[in-house]
Phi, psi and omega in degrees: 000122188268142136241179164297108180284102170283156183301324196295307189295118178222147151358297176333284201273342174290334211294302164301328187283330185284346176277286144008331192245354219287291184342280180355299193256355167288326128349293173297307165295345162288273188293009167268324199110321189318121164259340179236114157272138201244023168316124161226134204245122178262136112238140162322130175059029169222152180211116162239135154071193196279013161316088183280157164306093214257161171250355190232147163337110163237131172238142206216176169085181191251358211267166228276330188296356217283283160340336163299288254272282196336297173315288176317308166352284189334297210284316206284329193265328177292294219289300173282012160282325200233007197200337193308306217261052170233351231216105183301328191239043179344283165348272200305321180307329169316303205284313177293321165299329198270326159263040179235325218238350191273019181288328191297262169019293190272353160275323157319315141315283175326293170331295193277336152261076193352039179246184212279141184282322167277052205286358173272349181268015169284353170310319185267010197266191174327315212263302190283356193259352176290298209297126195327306203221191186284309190289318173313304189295332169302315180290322187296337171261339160306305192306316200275322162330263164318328192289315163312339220242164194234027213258149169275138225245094171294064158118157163304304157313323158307315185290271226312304184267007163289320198274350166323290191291356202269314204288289192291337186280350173270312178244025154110304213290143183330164147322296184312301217306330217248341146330317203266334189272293208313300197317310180277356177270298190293009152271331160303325177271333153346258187313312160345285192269035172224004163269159175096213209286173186257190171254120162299117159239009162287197163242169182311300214271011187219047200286170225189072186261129180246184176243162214300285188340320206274295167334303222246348174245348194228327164283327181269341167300298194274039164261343180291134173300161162227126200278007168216076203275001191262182198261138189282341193299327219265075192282002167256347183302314185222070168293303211251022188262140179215116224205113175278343187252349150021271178313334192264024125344299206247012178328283205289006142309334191265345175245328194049023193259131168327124182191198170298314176261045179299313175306345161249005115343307189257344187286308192295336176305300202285353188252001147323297171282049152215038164222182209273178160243028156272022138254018170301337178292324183308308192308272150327352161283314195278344177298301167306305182285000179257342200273295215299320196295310186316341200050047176257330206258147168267125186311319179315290182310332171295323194318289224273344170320294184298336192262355171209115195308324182324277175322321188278318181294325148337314136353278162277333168334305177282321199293343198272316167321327174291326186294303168316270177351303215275336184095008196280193178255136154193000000 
């Protein structure tokens, strides 16, 4: 991507505005999932990041922070077109514009995939002040939250355990207690937030009325891609997937100890003991793919499980010792 270099953008002041973003795109790079960013920013007398040697403005790579960093550029090149030669210290005038302004940016984003720009003060609004408690109202703001983000939404079961954990870190309780709760709070907050007035999500002359839920929760969720659309059921699919840590997914089989990932501990024991054991191989395939849909499992890892017997017998291995330890049948 070339951009238009203003005179104003000198090294100095790009360097800062990208020191400035750092949080940002760390952020960004947490919720895609992104492991390597391959970002690369070229200007005379800059270099950032995956950059060959430009004579001109160049911003290069694929990963998702790239479009901030454009943007803000953008935001940073208006603010010293109109204000650079007031300003003694351009650099530092920079740094502060740009975190009073990349708040915007990222509601600007929100905006345009059509969910609440504020999602914590949807808690107070009409729909949260209905809801029985405090935990309802968190999945509704998390829920509005999560609506926003442009990150990818592997299944419904992903969701289920994003707001799991967003839930325990605000009020304590494990993953599971809440894991095991949500289907029913988030039918409550449903049903809330679909009485009352409807929504246009339509235009004047093409009006299009939803209820608020639908509007403002259930259309930008399902504007998020899902990075794992092909079917787990499907064992020629991922012939060619290959993952070396795979296996250590299931590491804490062999300790079983309570804990956050106790639900994939116990999906795979019980369903192990409670068959003879020649379908236990089956068992555990299916086991794996009941982990990915539920989203306890990350799908690249289920992938890469089904695509290698090795692993998947590893696997059984551990759960049949557990099993043994326990006294059960299997």
């Amino acid at each position: 991507m070339s951009l238009r270099q203003n005179s104003l953008l000198s090294p100095e002041v790009v360097t800062a505005a990208l020191a400035e973003l750092r949080g940002s795109r760390a952020a960004l790079h947490r919720s895609h999932l992104v492991a390597r960013c391959d970002l690369g920013l070229a200007m005379p007398g800059l270099r950032f990041g995956h950059a060959a040697p430009a004579s001109g403005f160049v911003l290069s790579g694929d990963c998702v922070c790239r479009d901030l960093v454009a943007d803000v550029l953008h935001i940073v090149s208006v603010f010293l077109t109109e204000h650079g030669t007031d300003r003694t210290n351009p650099a530092g005038a920079v740094r502060a514009h740009v975190r009073k302004r990349v708040v915007d940016v990222f509601r600007a984003y929100r905006a345009d995939r059509g969910a609440q720009v504020k999602p914590k003060q949807v808690r107070q609004n009409r729909f949260g002040r209905a809801l029985p408690d405090e935990e309802h109202r968190a999945v509704l703001g998390h829920l509005a939250d999560e609506a926003g983000y442009s990150a990818p939404l592997p299944g419904h079961g992903y969701l289920l355990r994003r707001l799991a954990e967003r839930c325990a870190a605000e009020f304590g309780e494990p993953v599971p207690y809440y894991l095991e709760r949500m289907p029913n709070i988030l039918r409550t907050v449903k049903q809330v937030c679909s009485a009352g007035t409807r929504v246009n999500v339509g235009t004047r002359t093409a009006p299009e009325y939803v209820t608020w839920y639908d509007a403002y929760i259930e259309r930008p969720l399902g504007r998020r891609p899902d990075a794992a659309a092909r079917s787990l059921s499907d064992d020629a699919a991922w012939a060619a997937v290959a993952d070396p840590g795979a296996a250590r997914a299931f590491d804490a089989v062999t300790e079983a100890e309570p804990d956050p990932d106790a639900a994939v501990v116990a999906t795979v024991v019980d369903r192990v003991a409670a068959v003879a054991p020649a379908d236990q191989p089956r068992t555990v395939r299916t086991a794996v793919r009941v982990l990915a849909d539920r989203g306890l499992l990350p799908p690249d890892r289920a992938a890469a499980l089904l695509a290698d017997p090795d692993r998947l017998d590893d696997v059984l291995s551990r759960a049949r010792e557990v099993v043994v330890a326990g006294g059960r049948r299997g």
